[in-house]
RONUGU-75703 format. One line per field, with one value per residue: residue number from 1; residue in one letter; x, y, z of N, C-alpha, C in turn. Coordinates in steps of 0.001 Angstrom, whole numbers, plus 500000, padded with zeros to 6 digits. Layout:
<sites>
resi = [NUM_...]
resn = [A_...]
n.u = [X_...]
n.v = [Y_...]
n.w = [Z_...]
ca.u = [X_...]
ca.v = [Y_...]
ca.w = [Z_...]
c.u = [X_...]
c.v = [Y_...]
c.w = [Z_...]
</sites>
This chain:
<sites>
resi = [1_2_3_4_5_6_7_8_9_10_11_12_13_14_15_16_17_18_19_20_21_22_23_24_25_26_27_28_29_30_31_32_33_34_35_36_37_38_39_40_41_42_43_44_45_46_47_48_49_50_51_52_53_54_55_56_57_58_59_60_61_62_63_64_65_66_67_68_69_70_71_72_73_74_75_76_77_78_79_80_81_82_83_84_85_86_87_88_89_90_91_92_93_94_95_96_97_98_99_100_101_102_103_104_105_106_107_108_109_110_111_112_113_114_115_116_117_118_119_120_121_122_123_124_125_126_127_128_129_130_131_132_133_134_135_136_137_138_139_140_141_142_143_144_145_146_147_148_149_150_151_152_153_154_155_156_157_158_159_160_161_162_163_164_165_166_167_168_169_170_171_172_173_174_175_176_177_178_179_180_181_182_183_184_185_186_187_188_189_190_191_192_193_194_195_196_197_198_199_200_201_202_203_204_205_206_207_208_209_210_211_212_213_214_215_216_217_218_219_220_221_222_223_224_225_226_227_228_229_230_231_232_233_234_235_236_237_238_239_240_241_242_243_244_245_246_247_248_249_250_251_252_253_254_255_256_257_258_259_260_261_262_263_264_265_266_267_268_269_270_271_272_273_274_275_276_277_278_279_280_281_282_283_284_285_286_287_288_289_290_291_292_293_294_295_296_297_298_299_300_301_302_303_304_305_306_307_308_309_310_311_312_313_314_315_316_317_318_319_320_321_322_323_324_325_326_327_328_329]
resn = [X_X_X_X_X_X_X_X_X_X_X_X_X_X_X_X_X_X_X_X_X_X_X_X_X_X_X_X_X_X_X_X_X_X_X_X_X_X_X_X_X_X_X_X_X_X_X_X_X_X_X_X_X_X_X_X_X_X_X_X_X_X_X_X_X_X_X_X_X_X_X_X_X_X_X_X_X_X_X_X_X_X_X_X_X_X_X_X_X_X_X_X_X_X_X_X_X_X_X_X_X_X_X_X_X_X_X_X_X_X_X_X_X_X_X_X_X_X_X_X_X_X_X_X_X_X_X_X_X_X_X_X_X_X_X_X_X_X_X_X_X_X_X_X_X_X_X_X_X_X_X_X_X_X_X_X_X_X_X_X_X_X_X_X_X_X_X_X_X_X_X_X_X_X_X_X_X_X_X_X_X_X_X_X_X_X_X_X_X_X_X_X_X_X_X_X_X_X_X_X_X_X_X_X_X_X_X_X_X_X_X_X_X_X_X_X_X_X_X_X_X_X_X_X_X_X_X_X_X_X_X_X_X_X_X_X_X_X_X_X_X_X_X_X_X_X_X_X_X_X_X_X_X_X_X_X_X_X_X_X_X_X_X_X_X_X_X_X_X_X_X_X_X_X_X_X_X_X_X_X_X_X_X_X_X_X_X_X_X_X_X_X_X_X_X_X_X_X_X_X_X_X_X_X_X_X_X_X_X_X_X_X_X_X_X_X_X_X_X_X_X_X_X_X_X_X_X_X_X]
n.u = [293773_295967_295270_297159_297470_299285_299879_297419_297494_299552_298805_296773_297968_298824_297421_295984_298246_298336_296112_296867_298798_297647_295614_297350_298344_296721_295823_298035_297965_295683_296421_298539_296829_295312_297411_298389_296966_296102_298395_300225_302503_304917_306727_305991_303896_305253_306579_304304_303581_305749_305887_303622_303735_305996_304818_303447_305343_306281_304656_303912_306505_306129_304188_304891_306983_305415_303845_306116_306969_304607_304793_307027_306400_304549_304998_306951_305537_303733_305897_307073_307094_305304_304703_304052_303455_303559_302739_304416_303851_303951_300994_300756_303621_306515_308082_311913_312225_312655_311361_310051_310061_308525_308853_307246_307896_306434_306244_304219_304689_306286_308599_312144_312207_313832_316222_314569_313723_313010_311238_311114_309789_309416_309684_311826_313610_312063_312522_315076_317589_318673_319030_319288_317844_318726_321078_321021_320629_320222_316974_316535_315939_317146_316575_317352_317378_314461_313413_310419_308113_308385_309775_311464_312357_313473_313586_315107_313981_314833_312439_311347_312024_309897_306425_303837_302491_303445_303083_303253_304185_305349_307294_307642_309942_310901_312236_310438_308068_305114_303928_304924_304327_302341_302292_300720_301723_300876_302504_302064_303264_303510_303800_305470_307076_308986_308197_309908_310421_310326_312155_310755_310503_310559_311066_309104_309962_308790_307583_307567_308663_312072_314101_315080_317401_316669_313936_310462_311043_310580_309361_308745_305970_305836_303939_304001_302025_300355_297567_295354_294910_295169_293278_294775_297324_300787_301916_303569_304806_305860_307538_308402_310179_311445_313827_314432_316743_319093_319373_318301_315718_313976_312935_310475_307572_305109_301828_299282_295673_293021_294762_296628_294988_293717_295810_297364_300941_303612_306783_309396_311052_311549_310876_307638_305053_301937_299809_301708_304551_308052_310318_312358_315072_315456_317781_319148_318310_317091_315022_313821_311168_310096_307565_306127_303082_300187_297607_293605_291134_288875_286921_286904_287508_289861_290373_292507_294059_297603_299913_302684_304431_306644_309450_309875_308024_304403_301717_300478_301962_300082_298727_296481_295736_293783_293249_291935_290656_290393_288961_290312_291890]
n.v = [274566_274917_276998_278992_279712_281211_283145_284500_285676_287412_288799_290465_291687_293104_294989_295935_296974_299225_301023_301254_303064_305137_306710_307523_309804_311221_312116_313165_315151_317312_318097_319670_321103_322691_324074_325905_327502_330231_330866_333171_333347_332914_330892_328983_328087_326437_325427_323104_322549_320635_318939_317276_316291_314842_312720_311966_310940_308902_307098_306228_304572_302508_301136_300153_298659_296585_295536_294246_292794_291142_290170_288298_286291_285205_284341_282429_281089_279143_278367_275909_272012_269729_266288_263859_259732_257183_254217_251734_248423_244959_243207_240189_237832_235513_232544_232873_234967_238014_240913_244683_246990_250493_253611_256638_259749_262721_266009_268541_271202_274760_274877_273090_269541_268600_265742_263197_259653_256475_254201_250295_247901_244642_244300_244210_242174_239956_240142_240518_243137_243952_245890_249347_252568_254712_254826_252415_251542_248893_248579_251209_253803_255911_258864_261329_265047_266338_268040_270537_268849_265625_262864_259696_256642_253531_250518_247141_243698_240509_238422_235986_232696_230850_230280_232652_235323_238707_241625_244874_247944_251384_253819_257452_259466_263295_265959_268278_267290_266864_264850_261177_259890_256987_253961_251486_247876_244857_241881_238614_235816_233283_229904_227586_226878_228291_227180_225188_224132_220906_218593_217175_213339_212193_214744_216445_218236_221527_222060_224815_226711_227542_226260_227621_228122_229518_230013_229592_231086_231404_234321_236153_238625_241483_243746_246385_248854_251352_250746_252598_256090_259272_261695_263899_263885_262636_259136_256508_253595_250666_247974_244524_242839_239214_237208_233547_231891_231869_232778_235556_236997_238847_241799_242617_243735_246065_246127_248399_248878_250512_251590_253866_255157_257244_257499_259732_259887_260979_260500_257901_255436_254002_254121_255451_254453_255536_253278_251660_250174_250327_247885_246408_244279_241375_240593_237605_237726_240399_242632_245888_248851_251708_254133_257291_258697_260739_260844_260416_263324_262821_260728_257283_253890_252453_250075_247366_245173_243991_243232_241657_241252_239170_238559_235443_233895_232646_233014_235774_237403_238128_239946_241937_244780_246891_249941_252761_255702_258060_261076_264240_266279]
n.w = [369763_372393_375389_377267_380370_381653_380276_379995_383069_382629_381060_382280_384744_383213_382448_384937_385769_383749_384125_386295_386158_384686_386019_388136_386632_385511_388003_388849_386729_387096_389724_388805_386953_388524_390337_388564_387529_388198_387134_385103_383582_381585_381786_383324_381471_379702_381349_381794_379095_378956_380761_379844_377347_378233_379809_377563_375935_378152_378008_375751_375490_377691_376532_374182_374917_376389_374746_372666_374923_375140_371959_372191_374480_373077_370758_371297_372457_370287_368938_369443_368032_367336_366826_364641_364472_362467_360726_358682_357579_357116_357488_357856_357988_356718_358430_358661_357114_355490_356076_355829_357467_358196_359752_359732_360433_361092_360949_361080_361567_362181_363101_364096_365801_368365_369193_368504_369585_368512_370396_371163_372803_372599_370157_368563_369828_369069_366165_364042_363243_359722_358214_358560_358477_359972_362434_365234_368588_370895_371742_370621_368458_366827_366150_365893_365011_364011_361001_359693_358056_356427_357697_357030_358127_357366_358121_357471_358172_359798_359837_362822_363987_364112_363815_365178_366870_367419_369200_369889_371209_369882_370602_370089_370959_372025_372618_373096_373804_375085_375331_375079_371547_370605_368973_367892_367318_365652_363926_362193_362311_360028_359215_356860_353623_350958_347757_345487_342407_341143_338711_335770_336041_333621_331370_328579_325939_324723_321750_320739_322418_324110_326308_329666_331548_333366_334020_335707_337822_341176_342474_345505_346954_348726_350173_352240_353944_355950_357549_357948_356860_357115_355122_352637_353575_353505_352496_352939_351144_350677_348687_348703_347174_346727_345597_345952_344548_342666_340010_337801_337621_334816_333257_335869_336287_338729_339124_339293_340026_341118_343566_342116_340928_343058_344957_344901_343462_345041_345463_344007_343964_342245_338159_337671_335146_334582_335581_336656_337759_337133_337572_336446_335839_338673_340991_342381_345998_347826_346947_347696_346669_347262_347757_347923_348543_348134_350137_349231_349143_350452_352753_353012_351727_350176_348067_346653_344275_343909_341511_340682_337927_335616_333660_333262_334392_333963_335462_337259_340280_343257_345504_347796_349366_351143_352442_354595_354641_356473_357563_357774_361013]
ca.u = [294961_295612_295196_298304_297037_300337_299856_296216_297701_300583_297800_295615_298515_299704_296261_296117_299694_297589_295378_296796_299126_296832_295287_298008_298533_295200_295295_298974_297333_294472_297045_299732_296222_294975_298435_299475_295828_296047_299365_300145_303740_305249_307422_305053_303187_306406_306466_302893_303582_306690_304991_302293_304751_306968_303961_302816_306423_306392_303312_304201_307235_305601_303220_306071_307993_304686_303919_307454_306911_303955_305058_307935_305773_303232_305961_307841_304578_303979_307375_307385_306817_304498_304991_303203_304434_302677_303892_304278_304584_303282_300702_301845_305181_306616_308896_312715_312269_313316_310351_310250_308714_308663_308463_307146_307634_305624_306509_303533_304813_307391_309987_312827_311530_315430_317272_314314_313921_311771_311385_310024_309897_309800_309352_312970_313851_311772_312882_316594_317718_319565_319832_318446_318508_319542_321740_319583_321130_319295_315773_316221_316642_318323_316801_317992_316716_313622_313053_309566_308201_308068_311478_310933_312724_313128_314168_315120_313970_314768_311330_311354_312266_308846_305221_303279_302065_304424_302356_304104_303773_306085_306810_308222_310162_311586_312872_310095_306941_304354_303316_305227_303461_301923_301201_300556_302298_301100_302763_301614_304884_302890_304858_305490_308231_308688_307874_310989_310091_311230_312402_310330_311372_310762_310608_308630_310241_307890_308099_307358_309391_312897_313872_316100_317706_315877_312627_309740_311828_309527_309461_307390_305658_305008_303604_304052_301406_299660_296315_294134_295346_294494_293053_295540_298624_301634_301356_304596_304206_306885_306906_309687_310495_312645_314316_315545_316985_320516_319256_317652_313782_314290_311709_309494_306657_304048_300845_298232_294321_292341_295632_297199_293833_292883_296404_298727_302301_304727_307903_309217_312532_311537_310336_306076_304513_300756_299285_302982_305968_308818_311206_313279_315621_315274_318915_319383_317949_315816_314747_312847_311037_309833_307163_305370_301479_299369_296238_292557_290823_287683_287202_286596_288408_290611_290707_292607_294807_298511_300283_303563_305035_308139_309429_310160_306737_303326_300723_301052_302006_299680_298687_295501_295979_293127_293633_291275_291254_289754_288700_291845_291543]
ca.v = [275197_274930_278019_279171_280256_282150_284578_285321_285656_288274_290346_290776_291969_294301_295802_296725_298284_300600_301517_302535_304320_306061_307339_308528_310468_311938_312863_314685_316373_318129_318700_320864_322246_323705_324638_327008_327679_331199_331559_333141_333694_332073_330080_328017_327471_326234_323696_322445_321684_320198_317997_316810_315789_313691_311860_311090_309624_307710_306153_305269_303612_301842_300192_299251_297816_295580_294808_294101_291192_290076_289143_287443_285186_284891_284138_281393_279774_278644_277440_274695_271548_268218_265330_262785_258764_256410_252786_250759_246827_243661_242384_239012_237156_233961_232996_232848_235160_239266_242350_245913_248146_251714_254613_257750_260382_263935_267293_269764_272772_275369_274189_271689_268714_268082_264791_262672_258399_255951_252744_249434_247388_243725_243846_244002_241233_238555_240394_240739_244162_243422_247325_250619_254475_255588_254440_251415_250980_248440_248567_252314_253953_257449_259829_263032_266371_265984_269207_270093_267773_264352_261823_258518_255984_252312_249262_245611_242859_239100_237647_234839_231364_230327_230867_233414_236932_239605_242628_245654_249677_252032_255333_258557_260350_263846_267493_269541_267086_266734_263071_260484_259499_255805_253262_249357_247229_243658_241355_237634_234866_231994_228765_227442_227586_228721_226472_225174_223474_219793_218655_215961_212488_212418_215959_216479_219098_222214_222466_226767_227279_227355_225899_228637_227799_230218_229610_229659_231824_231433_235215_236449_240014_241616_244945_247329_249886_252097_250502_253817_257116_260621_262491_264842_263332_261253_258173_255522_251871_249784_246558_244060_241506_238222_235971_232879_231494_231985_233567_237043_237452_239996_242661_243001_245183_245827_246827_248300_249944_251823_252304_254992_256026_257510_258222_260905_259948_262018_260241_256388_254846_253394_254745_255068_255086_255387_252536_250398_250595_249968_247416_245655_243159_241505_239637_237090_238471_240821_244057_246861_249775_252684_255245_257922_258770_261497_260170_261101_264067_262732_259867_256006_252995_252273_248353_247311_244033_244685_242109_241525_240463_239268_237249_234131_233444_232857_233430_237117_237396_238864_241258_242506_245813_247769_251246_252946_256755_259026_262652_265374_266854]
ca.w = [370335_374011_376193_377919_381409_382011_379433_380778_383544_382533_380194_383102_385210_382470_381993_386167_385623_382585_384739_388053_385611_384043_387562_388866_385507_385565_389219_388373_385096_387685_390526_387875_386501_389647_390953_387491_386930_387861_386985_383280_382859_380239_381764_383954_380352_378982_382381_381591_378413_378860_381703_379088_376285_378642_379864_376848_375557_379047_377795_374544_375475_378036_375624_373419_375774_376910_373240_372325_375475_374289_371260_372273_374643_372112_369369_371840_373287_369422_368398_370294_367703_367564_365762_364527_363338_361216_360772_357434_357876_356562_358790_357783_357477_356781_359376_358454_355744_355380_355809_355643_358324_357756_360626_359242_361302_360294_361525_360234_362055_361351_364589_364455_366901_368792_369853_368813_369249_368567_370882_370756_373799_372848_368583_368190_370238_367946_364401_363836_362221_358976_358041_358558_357644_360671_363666_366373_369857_371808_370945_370188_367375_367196_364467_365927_364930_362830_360661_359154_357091_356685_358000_357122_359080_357493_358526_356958_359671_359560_361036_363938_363250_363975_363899_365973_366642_367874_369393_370641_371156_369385_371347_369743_371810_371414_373707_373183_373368_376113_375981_373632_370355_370395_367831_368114_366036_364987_362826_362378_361641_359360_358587_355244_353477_349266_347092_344608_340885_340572_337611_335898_335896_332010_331102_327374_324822_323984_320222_320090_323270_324053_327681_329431_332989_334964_333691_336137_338864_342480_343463_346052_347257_350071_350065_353910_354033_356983_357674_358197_356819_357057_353802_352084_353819_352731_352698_352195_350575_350379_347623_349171_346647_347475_344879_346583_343407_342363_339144_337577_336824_334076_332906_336228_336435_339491_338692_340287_339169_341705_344305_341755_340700_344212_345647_344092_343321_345180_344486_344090_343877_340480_337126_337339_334010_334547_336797_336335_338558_336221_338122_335234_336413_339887_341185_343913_347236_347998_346112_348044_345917_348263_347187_348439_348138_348476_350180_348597_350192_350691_353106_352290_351608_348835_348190_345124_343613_343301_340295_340143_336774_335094_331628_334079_334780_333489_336810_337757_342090_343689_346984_347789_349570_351702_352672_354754_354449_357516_357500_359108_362003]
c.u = [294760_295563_295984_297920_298452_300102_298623_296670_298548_299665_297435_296417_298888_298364_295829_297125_298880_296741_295495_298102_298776_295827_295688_298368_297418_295855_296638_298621_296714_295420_298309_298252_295740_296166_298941_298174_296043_297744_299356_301183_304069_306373_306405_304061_303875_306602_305670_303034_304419_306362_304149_302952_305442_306012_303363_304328_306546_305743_303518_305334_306831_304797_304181_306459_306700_304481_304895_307362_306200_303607_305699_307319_305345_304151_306838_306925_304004_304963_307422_306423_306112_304287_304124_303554_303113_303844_303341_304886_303484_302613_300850_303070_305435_307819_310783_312913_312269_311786_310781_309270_309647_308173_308494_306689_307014_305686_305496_303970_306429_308791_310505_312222_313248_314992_315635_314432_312865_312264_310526_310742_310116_309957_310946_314078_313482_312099_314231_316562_318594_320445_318424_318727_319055_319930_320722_320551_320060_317746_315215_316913_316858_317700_316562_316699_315710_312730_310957_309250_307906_309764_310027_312223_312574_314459_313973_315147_314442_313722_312056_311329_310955_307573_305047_302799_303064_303196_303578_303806_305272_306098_308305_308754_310956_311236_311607_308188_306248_304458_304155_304302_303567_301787_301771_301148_301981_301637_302455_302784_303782_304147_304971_306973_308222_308694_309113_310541_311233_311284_311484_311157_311927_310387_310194_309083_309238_308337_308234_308115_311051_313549_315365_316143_317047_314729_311731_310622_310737_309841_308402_307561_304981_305088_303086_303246_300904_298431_294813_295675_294486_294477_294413_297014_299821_301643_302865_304234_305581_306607_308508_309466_311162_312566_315128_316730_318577_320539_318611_316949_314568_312702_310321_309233_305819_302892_300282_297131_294072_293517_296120_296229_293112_294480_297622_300394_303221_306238_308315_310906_312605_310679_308140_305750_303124_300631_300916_304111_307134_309836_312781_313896_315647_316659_318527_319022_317117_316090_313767_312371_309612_309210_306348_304338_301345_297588_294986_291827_289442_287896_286706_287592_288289_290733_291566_293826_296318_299323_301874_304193_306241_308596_309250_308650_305400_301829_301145_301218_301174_299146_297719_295695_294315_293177_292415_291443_290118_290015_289994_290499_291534]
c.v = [275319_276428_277881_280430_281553_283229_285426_286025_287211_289649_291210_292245_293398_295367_296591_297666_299507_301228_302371_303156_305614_307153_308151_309603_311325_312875_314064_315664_317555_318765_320006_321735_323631_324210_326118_327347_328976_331905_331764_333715_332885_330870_328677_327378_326494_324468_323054_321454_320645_318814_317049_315943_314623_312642_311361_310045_308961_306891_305395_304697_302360_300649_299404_298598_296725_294732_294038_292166_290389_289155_288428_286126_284087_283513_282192_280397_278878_278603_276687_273205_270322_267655_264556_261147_258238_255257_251772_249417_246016_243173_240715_238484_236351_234170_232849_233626_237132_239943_243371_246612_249673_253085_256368_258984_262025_265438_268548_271265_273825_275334_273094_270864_268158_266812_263572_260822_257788_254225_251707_248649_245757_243043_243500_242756_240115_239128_240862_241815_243971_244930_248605_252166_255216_254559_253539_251062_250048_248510_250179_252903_255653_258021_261041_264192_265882_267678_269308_269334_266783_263427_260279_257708_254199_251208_247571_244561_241452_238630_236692_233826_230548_230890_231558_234490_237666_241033_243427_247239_250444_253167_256097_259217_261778_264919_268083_269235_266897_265300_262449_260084_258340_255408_251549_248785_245585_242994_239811_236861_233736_230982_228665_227873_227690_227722_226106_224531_221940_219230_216968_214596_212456_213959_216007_217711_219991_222424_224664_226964_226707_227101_227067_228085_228725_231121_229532_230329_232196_232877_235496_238349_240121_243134_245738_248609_250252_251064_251440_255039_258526_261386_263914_264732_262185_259957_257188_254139_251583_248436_246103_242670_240566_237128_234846_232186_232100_232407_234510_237014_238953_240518_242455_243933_244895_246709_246898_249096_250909_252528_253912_255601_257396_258537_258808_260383_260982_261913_258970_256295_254506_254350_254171_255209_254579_254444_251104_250891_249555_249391_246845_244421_242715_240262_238872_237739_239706_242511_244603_248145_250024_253328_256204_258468_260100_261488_261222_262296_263776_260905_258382_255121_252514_250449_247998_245533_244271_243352_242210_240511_240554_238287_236048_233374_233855_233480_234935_236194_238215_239451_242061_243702_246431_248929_252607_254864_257578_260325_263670_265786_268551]
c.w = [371845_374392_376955_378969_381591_381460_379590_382223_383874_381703_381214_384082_384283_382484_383769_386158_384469_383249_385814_387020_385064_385189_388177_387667_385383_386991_388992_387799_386115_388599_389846_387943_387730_390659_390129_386905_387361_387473_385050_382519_381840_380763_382322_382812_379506_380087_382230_380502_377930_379382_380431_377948_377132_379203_379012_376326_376057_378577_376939_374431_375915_377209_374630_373953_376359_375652_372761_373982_375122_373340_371218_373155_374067_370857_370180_372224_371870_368698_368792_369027_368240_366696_365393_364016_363031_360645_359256_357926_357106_357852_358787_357213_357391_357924_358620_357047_356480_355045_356071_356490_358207_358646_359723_360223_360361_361506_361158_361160_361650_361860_364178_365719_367143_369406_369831_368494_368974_369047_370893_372178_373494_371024_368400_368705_369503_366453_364344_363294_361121_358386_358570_358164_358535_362309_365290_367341_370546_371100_370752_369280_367020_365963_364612_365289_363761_362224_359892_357887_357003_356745_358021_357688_358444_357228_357155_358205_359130_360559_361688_363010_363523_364509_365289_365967_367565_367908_370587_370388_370912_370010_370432_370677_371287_372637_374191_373649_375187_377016_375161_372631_370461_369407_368312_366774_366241_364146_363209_361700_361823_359160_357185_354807_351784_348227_345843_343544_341135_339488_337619_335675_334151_330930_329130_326613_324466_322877_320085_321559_323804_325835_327716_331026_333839_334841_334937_337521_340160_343082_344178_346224_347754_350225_351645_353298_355530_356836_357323_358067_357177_355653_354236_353001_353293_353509_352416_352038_350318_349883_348081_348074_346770_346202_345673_345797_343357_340545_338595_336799_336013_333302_334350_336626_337853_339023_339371_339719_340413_343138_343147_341398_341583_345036_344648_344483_343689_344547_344516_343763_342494_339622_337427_335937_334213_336015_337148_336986_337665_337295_337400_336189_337999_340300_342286_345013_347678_347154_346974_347090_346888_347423_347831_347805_348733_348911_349872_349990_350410_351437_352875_352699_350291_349142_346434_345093_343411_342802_340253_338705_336301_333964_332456_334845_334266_334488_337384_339477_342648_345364_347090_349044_350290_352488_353440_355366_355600_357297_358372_360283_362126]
</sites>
C-alpha cells in the first residue's frame, strides 16, 4: 500500500494544533486558579466550574470534528480503484481464417473503475473485427464503467491474408488510474489452407457401413488461453471451432484430463459433465464455447491434450494446451 504523504502531513499538523491547545488551556486553568484562589463565594465556584465543563466540551468536539476528517480522507484515499487485464488468444493462426481474442479485465477492489478503454496500436489494423461485446471505434474499444469483479471483453477477428507475426501492446485505460495497464500481444499468421476429401476415382462399397453425405466433415480447433496465470484467479478459455463445409458434424464433444483436474469450473456456455464439454451439433461456420476457470492455488504448470470429437469423424482434433500458473502477489 502506498503511503499518502499528505495525510502525514495533515496528522502532524493536527497533533501541533493539540498541543498548543492544550497549553493555552493549562496556562488558563492556573491563571482562573490563582485569580479565585482566595476567593470562596459561591458564585465564583459556580464560574470555575462552569469554565472547566466548557473546556472540556470544546475539546471533545474538537477531536470529533478532526476524527470525523480523518476518516473521510482516510475513507477517500482508498476508494480510488485498480485494475488489472489479462489477454486470451491463439498464439497461432492460419491466415484467412476467423480467431477469438479475449480481454479480461479484473477489478479486485470495492470502487467502480469510470469511462474505461482498451487500445491497440497496430493489432487491429492486420485483423479485421467481425464482432464484439462491446462498442470498437478506431483501434479503441469503449468498455465504460467497469464494476468490481471480473468484465470480460471478446472479440471475433478475421486474421491477415498472409503469413507473418503481428506484435503489439494493449493499454487499459481508465479515470481513476495512475499508469495504464500493459500487455504484449503476439500472434503468428501460418499459411496453409484446410484440407477438403476428394472423392475416389473408383470409390469401393463398405459392406457394415452406410455412406452418409457429410461423412468425414474437416473441422478444426483452436483453443485462446492466457499464457501465465495467477493462482486462485479466473481464468477464461475460449474453444473456437470452424466448419467450412456446408453441412452439420452432429454429437461433438471436447475433452480434456489434467486441464479440469487442476482448474475449477466457474461457468461455461455449454453443458460440462466431468472432464467433457458437451457441444452437440456444430452448423456451417464457426462455433465459439467460452468458459471460465478457477486457477490452482499452488504454483506450477498445467500441460494437458485437449480432443475434439464428433459422429463425422474417426481421428479425434487435437490441441495441446500449456498453462503456467505463478504464485499472487
Amino acid at each position: 500500500m502506498s503511503l499518502d504523504l499528505s495525510i502525514i502531513g495533515i496528522v502532524f499538523a493536527l497533533i501541533l494544533l493539540l498541543i498548543f491547545f492544550s497549553a493555552v488551556v493549562l496556562y488558563l486553568a492556573f491563571r482562573i486558579k490563582e485569580t479565585f484562589r482566595k476567593e470562596t463565594r459561591k458564585g465564583f465556584t459556580i464560574v470555575k466550574i462552569g469554565f472547566l465543563i466548557g473546556i472540556l466540551f470544546l475539546s471533545g468536539g474538537m477531536f470529533y470534528f478532526f476524527a470525523s476528517t480523518l476518516g473521510n480522507i482516510g475513507g477517500t484515499s482508498t476508494s480510488n480503484p485498480y485494475l488489472n487485464l489479462a489477454l486470451s488468444y491463439p498464439s497461432s493462426v492460419a491466415f484467412d481464417s476467423v480467431c477469438t481474442v479475449n480481454f479480461t479485465v479484473i477489478n479486485p477492489t470495492s470502487a467502480t473503475a469510470h469511462g474505461s478503454t482498451i487500445q491497440a496500436n497496430v493489432f487491429f489494423a492486420d485483423f479485421l473485427i467481425q464482432s464484439c461485446t462491446h462498442e470498437v471505434v478506431g483501434n479503441v474499444i469503449n468498455v465504460g464503467d467497469v464494476p468490481p469483479g471480473t468484465t470480460i471483453v471478446s472479440l471475433s477477428l478475421s486474421t491477415p491474408g498472409k503469413p507473418g507475426t503481428v506484435t503489439d501492446t494493449v493499454s487499459l485505460l481508465y479515470q481513476e488510474m495512475t499508469a495504464p495497464v500493459t500487455q504484449e500481444i503476439t500472434v503468428s499468421v501460418s499459411g496453409g489452407t484446410i484440407p477438403t476429401p476428394t472423392p475416389s476415382s473408383s470409390p469401393t462399397p463398405l459392406p457394415s457401413a452406410t455412406p452418409s453425405p457429410s461423412s468425414d466433415l474437416p473441422l478444426t480447433l483452436t483453443v485462446s488461453y492466457p499464457p501465465s496465470v495467477t493462482s486462485n484467479t479466473n481464468v477464461t478459455m475460449s474453444f473456437t471451432l470452424r466448419n467450412p463445409t456446408t453441412a452439420t458434424a452432429h454429437g461433438a464433444t471436447i475433452e480434456a484430463n489434467a486441464l479440469f483436474a487442476n482448474f475449477v469450473v466457474v461457468s461455461s456456455t455449454r453443458e460440462i459433465v466431468g472432464n467433457v464439454i458437451n457441444i452437440g451439433d456444430v452448423p456451417p461456420g464457426t462455433t465459439i464455447i467460452s468458459i471460465t476457470l478457477l486457477s490452482p492455488s499452488k504454483p506450477g504448470t498445467v500441460t494437458d491434450t485437449v480432443s475434439l470429437l464428433y459422429q463425422e469423424t474417426i481421428t479425434p482434433i487435437t490441441q495441446g494446451i500449456s498453462i503456467s500458473v505463478r504464485g499472487g502477489q
